[in-house]
N, C-alpha and C positions, 0 to 999 in steps of 0.2 A: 348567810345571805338570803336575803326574802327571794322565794319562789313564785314569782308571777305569769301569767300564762300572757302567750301571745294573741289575741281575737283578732286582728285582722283577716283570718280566713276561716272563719267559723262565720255560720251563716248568722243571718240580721232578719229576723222577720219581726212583727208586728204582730205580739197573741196576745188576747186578752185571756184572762181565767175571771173567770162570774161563778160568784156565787149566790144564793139567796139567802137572806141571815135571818137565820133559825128556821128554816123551812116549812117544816111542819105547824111549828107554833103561831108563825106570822099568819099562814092558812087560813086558821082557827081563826084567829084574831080577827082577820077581814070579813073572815064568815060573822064573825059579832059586831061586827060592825065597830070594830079598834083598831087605832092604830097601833101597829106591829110592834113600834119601838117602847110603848108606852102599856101594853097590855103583860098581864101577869095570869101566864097559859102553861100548864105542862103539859104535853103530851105523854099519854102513859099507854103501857101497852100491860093489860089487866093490874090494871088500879083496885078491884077489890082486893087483889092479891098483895100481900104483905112485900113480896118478894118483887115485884112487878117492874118494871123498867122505863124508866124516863127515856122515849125515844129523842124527844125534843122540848126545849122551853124558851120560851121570849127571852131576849136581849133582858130586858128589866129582872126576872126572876134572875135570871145568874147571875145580874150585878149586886142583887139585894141578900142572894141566898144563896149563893155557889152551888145550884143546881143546875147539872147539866146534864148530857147523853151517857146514860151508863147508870145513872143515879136511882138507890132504890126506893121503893117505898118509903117505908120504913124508917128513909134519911131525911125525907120531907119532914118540916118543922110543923105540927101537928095545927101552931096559933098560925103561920104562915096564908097568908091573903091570896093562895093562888087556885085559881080555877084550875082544876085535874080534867083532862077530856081523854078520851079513846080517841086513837088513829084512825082515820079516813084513806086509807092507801090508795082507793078510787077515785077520790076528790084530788089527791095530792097529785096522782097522777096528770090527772085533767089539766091541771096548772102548769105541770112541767111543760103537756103538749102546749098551751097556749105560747108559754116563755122561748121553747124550741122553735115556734113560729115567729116570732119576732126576731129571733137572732138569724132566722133564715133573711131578713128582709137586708142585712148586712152583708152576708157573706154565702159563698156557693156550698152545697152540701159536703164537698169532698174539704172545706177548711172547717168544717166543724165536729167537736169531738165532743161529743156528751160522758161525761166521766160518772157523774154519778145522777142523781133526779134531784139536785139542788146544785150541781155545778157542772160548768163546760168550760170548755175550748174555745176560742173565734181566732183563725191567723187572719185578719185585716189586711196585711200586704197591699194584697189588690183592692182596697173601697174605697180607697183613699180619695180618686175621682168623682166617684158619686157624693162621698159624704163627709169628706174633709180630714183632716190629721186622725189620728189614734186616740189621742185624748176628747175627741170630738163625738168618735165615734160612740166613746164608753159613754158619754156624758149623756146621748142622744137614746144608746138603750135604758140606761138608768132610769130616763125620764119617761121614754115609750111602757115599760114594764108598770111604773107607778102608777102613770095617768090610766091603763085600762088593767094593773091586778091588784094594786096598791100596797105592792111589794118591795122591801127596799135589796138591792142588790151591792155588794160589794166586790170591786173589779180589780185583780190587780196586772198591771201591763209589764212586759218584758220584750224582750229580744229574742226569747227562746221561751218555750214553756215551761219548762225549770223556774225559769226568774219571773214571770210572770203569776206561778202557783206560790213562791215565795215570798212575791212582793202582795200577795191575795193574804193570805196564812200571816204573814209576821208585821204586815203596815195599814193595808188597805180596812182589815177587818175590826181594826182600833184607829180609823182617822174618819171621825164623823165631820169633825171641824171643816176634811178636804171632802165630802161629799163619799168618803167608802170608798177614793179610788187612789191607787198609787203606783208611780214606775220605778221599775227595778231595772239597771240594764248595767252591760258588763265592767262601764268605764265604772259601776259602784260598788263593784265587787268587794271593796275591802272595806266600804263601812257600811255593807249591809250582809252580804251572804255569809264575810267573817265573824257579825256580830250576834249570828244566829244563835240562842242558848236555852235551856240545854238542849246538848246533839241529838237526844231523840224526838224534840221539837221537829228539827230538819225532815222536810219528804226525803221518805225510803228508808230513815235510818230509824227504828223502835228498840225500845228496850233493852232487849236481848243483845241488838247488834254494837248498841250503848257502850255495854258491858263489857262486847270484845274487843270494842276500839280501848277503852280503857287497861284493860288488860296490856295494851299495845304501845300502852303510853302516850296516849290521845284523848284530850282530856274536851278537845274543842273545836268546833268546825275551823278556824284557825290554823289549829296542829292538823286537824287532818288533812289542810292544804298543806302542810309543806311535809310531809310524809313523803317516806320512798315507796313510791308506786309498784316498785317489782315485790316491794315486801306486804304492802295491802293483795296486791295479786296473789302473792302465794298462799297469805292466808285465805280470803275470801273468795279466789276466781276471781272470774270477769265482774263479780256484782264488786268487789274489792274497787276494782278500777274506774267501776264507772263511779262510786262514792268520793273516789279520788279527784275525779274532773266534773263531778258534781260542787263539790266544794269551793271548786273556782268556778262557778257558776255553766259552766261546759252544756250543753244539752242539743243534742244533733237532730232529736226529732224532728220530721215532718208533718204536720196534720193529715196533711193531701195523703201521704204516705199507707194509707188505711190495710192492716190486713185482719184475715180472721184466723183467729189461734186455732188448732186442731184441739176439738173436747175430746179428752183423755177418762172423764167418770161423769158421771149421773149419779146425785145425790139430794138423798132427804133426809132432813133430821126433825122428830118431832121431842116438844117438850113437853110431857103428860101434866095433866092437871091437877093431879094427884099421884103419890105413890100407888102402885101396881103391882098387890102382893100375891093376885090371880095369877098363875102362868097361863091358860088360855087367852086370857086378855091381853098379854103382853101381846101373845101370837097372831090373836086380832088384828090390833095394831100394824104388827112386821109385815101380813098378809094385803093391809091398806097400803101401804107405803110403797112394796112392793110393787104391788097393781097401777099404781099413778105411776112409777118409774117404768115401769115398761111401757107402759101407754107414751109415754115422752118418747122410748127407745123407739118405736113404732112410728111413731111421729114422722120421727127425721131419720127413721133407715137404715136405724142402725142395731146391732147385732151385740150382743156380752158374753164374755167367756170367764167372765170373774166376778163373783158377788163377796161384798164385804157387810159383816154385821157388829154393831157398835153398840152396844149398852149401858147407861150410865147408873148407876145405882140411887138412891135414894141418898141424900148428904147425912142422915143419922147412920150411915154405912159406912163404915173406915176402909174398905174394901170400893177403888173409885169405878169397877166394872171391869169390863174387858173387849176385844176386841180381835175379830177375826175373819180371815176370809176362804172362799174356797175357786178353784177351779171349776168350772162345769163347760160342759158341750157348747160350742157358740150358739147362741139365739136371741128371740125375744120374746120369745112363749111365759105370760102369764104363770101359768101351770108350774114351768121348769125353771125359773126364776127362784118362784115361791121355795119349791122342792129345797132344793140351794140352803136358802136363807134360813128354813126351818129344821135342817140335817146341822147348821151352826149352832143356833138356837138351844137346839135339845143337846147336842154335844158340849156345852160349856155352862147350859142356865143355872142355877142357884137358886135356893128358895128363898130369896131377898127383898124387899122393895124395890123396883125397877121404876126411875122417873124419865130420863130419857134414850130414847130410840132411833138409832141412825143405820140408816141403809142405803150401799152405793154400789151401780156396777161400774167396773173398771174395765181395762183391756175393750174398749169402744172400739168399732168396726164399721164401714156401711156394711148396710146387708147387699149380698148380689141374687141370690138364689134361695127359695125354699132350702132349711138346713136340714137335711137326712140323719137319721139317728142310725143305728145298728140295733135298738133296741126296741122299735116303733115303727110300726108299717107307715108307708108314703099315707097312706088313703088316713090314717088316723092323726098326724101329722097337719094334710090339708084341711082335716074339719079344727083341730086345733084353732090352725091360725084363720081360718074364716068365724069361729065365730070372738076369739078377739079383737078382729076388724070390724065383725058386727059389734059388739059391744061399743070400743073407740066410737062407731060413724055414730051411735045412740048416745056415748056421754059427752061427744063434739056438741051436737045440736040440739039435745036439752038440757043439759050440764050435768057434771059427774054424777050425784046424787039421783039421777035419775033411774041410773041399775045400782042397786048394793046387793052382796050377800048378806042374808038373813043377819048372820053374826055380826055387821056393823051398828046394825037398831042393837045391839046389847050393849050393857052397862060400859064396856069398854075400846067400843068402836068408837074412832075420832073423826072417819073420814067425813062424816058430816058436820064435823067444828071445822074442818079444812077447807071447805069447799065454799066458805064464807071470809075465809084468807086471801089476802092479795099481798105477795114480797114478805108473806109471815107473820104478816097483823091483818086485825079486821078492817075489811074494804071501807064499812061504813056506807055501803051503797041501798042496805034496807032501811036508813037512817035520814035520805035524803029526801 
């Protein structure tokens, strides 16, 4: 017997989900003075590098060349007709604020959810007054975005944000014909959220989780609708069940609903430009990285009692690294951070190439109090943390680079290629 759900008492709102198609790449494209759909742009993030990564490429490059996000170097077709450019993270930025200000001119702040810096949220429910149906609506920003970024957006609507992200993802972003926009709502459940394929297409469900529904004897968002619930439960939890009434399109969200997760780690991970067969240099490094994160910990007030250090090896290494953490005294002292990370360091390092470096504290805290040691007078303590406040108030207001120790001017100090990063690529703002 077909399992169909009852929606009559699940809520009805009106979300759109927007995206901007190809984000990055369209950017560029306008900066050239082309149109987005018709321009042949990669975005790459270090393009001299063989290894380098396609962050983004116009609609026309993936039609012609199945280049897309993930793609490397090396994969690009050497005769290929496509302009390679560097990310502008500062530029792209700029954009996104512009496109956030227009969807503000639809909807109240508390109905809008910025998911990512190329895509959001709008529950519309309420604009309907001012600006006519749902479909009116989308039709109105579409146009509002073009005429002043001359960017094309693809929207797709629902009843819930679920169906709305799926009618965005599986209709809207392949119907040029309909203008890039398409609704999804629950009465089409069965010839659309069942026709989803393959499963790890579907939001929330990737590879891995692919594999276990398989295992389970679920080959389809289909089957995985009419599965028993208590048996997805048992294997998966709660993420089991909510896949389960995902599947019949189910989604209880509220926008307005806004909360903020509690951060549980601080983390950086740097990707060396080279192998790193120096161990001082590695240490370099860990001691930068180190210093930004607690400067963040400082920030916002809060305290670590747990430093975690991750080492990735050089890929001519069969050996993939290692991994490890320690406990230490709550704080946020530069100094005793450092201490930490480099008691890990010298306890597991290897005389190997070292390419990548990641550093995280975990067990987050506010801080309430000056943290007393047993081991450290008060008075040494408060010069401590005054002059890493002094520091912070000097790399706030000239920018980090404007204190280094000695050892980051050496061959294998990065925090000055860092400091010209914006979200992990370069800003591009000495460029403008």
């Amino acid at each position: 017997m077909l399992q169909v759900m009852d929606y009559s008492n699940e809520p009805y709102r009106d979300i759109l989900c927007i995206d901007v198609k190809s984000f990055f790449a369209s950017v560029e494209a306008v900066e050239r003075r082309q149109h987005p759909l018709k321009a042949r742009i990669a975005v790459v993030s270090k393009p001299d590098n063989n290894g380098g990564l396609v962050l983004a490429s116009s609609p026309l490059v993936k039609q012609l060349y199945g280049i897309k996000t993930g793609t490397r170097v090396y994969e690009i077709p050497r005769d290929a007709a496509i302009e390679i450019v560097e990310p502008r993270m500062a530029l792209y930025l700029e954009k996104n604020l512009e496109i956030i200000s227009i969807f503000k001119q639809f909807v109240a702040e508390e109905d809008l959810h910025v998911y990512s810096i190329d895509e959001s949220f709008l529950d519309v429910t309420h604009s309907h007054s001012l600006f006519g149906s749902t479909q009116a609506i989308a039709s109105q920003i579409q146009a509002l975005i073009w005429d002043q970024l001359q960017l094309v957006v693809t929207i797709g609507i629902g009843d819930n944000p679920l169906l709305a992200k799926l009618a965005l993802d599986h209709d809207a972003k392949h119907k040029q014909e309909s203008n890039f926009i398409a609704d999804w709502h629950y009465k089409d459940v069965q010839e659309t959220v069942w026709k989803i394929s393959p499963m790890k297409d579907f939001w929330g469900i990737g590879p891995k989780t692919e594999k276990h529904l398989q295992r389970m004897g679920i080959r389809s968002i289909f089957e995985l609708s009419q599965h028993d619930v208590r048996l997805l439960k048992k294997k998966f939890g709660v993420i089991g069940e909510q896949l389960f009434f995902h599947s019949h399109g189910i989604d209880r969200t509220l926008l307005s609903e806004s909360f903020t997760p509690k951060e549980t780690s601080f983390s950086k991970n740097q990707i060396l430009n080279r192998d790193y067969t120096d161990k001082h240099e590695v240490e370099i490094v860990i001691r930068e990285m180190a210093e930004e994160n607690a400067m963040r910990l400082r920030k916002h007030h809060y305290t670590t009692s747990l430093v975690k250090l991750s080492i990735g090896y050089s890929r001519e290494v069969i050996d993939g690294g290692f991994s490890h953490q320690l406990r230490i005294e709550k704080t946020d002292s530069s100094k005793k951070i450092i201490e930490g990370l480099l008691i890990l360091f010298n306890r597991h390092y290897k005389p190997v190439p070292v390419r990548v470096v990641n550093v995280t504290f975990g067990k987050i805290e506010p801080k309430s109090a000056l943290q007393l040691s047993l081991f450290e007078s008060a008075e040494s303590l408060i010069l401590q943390e005054d002059l890493d406040q002094t520091i912070d108030l000097i790399r706030r207001k000239y920018g980090y680079t404007s204190l280094l120790h000695a050892s980051s001017l050496a061959n294998g100090g990065m925090a000055r290629q860092r400091a010209k990063l914006l979200g992990g690529h370069r800003s591009g703002k000495d460029e403008r």
